[in-house]
C-alpha positions as CSV (number, residue, x, y, z in Angstrom):
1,X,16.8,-2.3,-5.0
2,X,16.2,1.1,-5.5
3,X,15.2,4.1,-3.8
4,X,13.1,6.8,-4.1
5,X,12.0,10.0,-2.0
6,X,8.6,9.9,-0.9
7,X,6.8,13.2,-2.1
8,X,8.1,16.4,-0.1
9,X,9.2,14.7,2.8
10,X,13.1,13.4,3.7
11,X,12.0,9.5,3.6
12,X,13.7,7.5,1.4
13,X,11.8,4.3,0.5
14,X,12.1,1.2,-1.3
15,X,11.0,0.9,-4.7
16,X,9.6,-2.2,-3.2
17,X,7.3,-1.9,0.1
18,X,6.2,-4.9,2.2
19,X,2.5,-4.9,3.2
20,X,1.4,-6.4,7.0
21,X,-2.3,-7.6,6.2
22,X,-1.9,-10.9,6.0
23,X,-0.1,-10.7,9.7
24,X,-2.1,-12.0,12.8
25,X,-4.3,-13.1,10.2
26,X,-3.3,-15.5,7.2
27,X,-0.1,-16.0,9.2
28,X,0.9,-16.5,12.4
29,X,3.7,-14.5,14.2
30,X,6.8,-16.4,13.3
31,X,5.8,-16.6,9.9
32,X,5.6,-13.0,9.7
33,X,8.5,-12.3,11.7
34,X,10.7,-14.6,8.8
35,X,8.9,-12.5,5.8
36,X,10.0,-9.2,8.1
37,X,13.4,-10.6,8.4
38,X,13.9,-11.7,4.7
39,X,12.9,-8.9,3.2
40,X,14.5,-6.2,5.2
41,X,17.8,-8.8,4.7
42,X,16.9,-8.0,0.9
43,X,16.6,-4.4,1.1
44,X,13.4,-3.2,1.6
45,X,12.6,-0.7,4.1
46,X,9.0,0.4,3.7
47,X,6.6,-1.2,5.7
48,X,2.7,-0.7,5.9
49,X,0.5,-2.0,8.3
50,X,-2.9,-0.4,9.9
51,X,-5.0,-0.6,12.3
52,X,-8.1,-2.4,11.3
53,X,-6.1,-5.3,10.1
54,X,-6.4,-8.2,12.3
55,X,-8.2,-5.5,14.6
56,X,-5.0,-4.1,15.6
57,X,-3.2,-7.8,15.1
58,X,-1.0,-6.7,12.5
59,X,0.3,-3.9,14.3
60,X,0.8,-6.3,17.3
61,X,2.9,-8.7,15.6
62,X,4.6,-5.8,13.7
63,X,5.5,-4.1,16.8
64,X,6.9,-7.5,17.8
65,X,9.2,-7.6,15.5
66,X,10.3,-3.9,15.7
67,X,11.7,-4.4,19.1
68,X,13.9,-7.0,18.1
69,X,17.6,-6.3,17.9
70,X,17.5,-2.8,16.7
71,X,14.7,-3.6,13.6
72,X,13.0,-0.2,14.7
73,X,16.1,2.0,13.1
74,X,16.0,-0.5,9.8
75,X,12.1,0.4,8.5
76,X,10.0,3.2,7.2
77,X,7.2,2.4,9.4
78,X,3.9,3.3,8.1
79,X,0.2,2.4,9.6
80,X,-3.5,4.0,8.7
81,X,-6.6,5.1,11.0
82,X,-9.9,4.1,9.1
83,X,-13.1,6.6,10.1
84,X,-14.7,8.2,12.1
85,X,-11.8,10.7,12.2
86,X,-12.6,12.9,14.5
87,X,-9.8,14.4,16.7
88,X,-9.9,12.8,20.1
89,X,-10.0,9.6,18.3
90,X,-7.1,9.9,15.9
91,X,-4.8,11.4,18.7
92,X,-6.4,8.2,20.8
93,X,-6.2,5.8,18.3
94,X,-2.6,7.1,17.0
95,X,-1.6,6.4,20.7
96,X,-2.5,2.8,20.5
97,X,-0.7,2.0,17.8
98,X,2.2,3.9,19.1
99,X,1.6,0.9,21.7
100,X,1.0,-1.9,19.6
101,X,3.7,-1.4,17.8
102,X,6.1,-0.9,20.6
103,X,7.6,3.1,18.7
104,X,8.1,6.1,20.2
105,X,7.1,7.6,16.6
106,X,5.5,6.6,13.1
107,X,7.0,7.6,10.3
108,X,4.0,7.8,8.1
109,X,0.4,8.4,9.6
110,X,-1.8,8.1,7.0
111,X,-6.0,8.4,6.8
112,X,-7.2,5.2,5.0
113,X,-9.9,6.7,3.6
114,X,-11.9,9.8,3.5
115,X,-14.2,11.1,6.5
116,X,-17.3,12.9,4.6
117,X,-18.9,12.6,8.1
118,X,-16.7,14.7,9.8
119,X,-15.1,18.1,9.2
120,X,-11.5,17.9,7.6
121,X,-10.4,20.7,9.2
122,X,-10.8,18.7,12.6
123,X,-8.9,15.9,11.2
124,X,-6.3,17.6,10.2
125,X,-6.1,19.7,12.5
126,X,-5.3,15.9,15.1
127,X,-2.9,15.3,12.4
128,X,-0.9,18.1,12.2
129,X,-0.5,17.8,16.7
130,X,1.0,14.3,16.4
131,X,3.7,16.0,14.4
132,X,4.0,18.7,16.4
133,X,4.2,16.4,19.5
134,X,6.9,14.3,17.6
135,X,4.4,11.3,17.3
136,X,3.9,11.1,14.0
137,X,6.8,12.2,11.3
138,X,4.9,12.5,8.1
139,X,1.0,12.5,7.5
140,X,-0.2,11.0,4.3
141,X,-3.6,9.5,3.0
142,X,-5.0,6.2,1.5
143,X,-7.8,5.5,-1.5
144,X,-7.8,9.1,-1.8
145,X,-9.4,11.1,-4.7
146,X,-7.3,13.6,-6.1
147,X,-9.7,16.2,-5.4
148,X,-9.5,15.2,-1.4
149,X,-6.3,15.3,-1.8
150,X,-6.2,18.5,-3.4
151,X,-8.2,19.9,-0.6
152,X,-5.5,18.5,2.0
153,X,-2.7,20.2,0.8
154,X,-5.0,23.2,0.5
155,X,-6.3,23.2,4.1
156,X,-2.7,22.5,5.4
157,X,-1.5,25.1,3.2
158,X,-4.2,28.3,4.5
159,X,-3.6,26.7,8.5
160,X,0.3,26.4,8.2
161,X,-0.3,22.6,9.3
162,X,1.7,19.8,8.1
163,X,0.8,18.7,4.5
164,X,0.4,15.4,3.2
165,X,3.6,13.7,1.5
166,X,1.9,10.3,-0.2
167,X,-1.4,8.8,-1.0
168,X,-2.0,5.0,-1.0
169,X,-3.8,3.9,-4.0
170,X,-5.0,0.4,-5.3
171,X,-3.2,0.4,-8.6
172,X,-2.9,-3.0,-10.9
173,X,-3.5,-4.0,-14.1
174,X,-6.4,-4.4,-13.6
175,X,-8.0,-1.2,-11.3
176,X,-6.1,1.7,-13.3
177,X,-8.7,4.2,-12.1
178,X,-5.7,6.5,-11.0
179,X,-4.8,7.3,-13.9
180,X,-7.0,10.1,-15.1
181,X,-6.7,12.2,-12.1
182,X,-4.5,11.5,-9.3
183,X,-1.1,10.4,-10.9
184,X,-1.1,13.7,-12.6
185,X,-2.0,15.6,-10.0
186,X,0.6,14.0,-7.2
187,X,3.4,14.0,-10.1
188,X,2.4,18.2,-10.6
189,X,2.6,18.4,-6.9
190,X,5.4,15.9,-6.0
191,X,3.4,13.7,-3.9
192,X,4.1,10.3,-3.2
193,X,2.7,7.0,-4.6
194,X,2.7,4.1,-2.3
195,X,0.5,1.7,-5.2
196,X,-1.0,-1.4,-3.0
197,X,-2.3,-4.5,-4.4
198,X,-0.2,-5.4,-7.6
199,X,-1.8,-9.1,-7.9
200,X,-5.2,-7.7,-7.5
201,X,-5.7,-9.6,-4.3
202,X,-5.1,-12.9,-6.2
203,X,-7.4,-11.7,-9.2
204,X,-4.0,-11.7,-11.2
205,X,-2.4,-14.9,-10.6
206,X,-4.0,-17.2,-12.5
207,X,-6.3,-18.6,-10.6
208,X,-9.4,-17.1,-11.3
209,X,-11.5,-17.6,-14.3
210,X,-15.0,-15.5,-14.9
211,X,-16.9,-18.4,-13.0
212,X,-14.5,-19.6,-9.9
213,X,-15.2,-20.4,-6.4
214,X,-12.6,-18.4,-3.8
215,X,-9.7,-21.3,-2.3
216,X,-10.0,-21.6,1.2
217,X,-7.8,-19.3,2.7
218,X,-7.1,-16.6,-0.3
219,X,-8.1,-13.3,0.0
220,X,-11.4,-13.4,-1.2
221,X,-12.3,-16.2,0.8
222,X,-11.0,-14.2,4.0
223,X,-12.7,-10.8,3.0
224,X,-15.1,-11.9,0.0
225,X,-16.1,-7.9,-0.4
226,X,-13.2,-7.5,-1.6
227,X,-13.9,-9.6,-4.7
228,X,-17.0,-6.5,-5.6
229,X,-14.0,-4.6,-6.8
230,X,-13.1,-6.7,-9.4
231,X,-16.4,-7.7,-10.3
232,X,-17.2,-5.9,-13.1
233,X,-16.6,-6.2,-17.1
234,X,-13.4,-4.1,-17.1
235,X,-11.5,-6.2,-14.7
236,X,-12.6,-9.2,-16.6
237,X,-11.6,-8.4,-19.9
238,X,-8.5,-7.2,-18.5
239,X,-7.8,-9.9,-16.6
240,X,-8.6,-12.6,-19.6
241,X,-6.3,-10.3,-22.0
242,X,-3.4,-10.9,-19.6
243,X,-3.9,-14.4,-19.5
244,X,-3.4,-14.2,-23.2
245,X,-0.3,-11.8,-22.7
246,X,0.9,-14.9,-20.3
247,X,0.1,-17.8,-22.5
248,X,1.8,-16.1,-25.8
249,X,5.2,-14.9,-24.1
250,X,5.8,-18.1,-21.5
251,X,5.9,-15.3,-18.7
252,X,3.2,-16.2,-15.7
253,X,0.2,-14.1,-15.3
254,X,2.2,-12.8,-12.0
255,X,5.5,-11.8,-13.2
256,X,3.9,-9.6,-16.1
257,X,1.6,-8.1,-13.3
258,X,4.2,-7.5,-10.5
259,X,7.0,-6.3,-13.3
260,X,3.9,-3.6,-15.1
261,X,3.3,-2.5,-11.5
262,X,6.5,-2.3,-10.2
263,X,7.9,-0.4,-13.2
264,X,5.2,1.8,-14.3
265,X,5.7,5.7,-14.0
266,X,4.7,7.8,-11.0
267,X,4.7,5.0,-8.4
268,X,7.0,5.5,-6.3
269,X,6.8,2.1,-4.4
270,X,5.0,-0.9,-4.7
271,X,3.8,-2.9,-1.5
272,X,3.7,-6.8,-1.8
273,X,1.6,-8.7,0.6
274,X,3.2,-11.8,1.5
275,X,2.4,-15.2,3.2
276,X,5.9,-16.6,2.8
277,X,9.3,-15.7,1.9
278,X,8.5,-16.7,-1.5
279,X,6.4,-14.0,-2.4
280,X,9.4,-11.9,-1.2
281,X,11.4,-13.1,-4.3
282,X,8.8,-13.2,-6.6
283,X,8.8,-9.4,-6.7
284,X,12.2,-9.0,-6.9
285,X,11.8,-11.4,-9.8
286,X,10.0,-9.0,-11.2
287,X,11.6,-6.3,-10.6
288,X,14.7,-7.4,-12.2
289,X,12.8,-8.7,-15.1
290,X,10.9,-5.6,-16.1
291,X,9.0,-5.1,-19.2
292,X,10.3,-4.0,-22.5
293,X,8.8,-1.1,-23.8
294,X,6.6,-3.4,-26.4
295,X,5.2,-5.3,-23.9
296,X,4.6,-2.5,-21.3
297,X,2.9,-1.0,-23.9
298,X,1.1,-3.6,-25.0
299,X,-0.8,-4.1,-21.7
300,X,-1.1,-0.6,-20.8
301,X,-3.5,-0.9,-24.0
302,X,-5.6,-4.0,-22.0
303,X,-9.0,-3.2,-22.4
């Protein structure tokens, strides 16, 4: 396992991040506690959760688990506030999941989306007095623009408030939006990349064709809006040309997807969602595999 600094801040994270979604929601409490268990057992030390997930169920289990023979000093500990963000409810809402996950302090608070509706100054303004009140270590952001970004760092910069570290992007091979913009601007401003999503939310496995009905109990099945991102000639063609990529080198649709993500530049970690201790292995898997250069190449020029 490997490990990388996060942006500007003093975290250290794993070059492989567990993600809690599918806690309190796809699986129940001692499943997630075993994923928890075997992964940090394996290294990995970043964990994400937030607090829409499960309506706060994630976090719930999560916290759990944290106060469990000492598992609070082992983890990175990161969780997200969705809007409305303005300040009484981020410094309310970063107070509950202070609660629900059973911490005296989160090491990475991050926005999981942008607020048009409210004023960012306001926002960040809340942000930067969780630091100050030692709630909150680091601030960071999620499905960010790099513009919105930019204009973080800016605001924090002019106010003397605590900037951003990371950004939480979807990132596969499949959604590369990132690309153009934001990946050059966090690498010119040593942000951090905390890529989510490697599979595609299932799109990437294998099991999905151009005409498909969702499994009971997959993603899209649980949360079929997610399946709107994917929906669209791009991700298709993508998608299909990986298949091929999978059928002509004997390496599953999954391993070429987690190994591309995993290994490609300016990520700095990569966080797996998992419903069992399997999935666990299946990125490191990956991660040990890697990609030779022809073959990274080769799907970096999908579509």
């Amino acid at each position: 396992m490997e490990f990388r600094q996060l942006g500007n801040s003093e975290l250290s994270v794993s070059s492989i991040g567990l993600g809690s979604v599918t806690f309190g929601r796809e699986i129940d409490a001692e499943t997630s506690f075993s994923i928890l268990d075997y992964a940090v057992d394996r290294d990995i030390n970043l964990v994400d959760t937030a607090e829409v997930y499960s309506a706060g169920g994630s976090e719930t289990v999560l916290g759990q688990w944290l106060g469990r023979n000492g598992n609070r000093q082992k983890v990175v500990l990161g969780t997200k506030i969705a809007p409305p963000l303005g300040r009484e409810r981020v410094l309310q809402f970063a107070n509950d999941s202070l609660r629900r996950l059973q911490t005296d302090v989160i090491d990475l608070y991050q926005l999981h989306a942008y607020d048009a509706g409210t004023p960012f100054e306001e926002t960040l303004e809340a942000l930067n007095t969780l630091v100050e009140q030692g709630k909150v270590r680091y601030i960071a952001c999620s499905n960010f623009d790099a513009w919105q970004l930019c204009k973080a760092l800016w605001i924090a910069d002019v106010k003397g408030w605590a900037p951003m570290v990371s950004v939480q992007p979807n990132y596969n091979v499949a959604i590369r939006d990132i690309e153009a913009e934001l990946l050059p601007f966090c690498a010119d401003q040593n942000i951090g990349v905390i890529s989510y999503s490697p599979l595609g939310a299932g799109f990437l496995t294998g099991k999905y064709t151009k005409t498909w009905t969702a499994p009971k109990g997959t993603r899209f099945d649980v949360m079929p809006d997610h399946w709107d991102i994917y929906e669209n000639d791009t991700s298709m063609r993508r998608m299909e040309a990986l298949r091929a990529v999978a059928a002509e080198t004997g390496i599953s649709m999954v391993q070429l997807a987690l190994a591309w993500a995993i290994g490609q530049p300016g990520i700095t970690s990569v966080l797996i969602g998992c419903r069992s201790t399997s999935h666990v292995d299946q990125a490191f898997q990956a991660e040990e595999m890697g990609l030779t250069k022809e073959l990274r190449d080769r799907i970096n020029a999908l579509g």
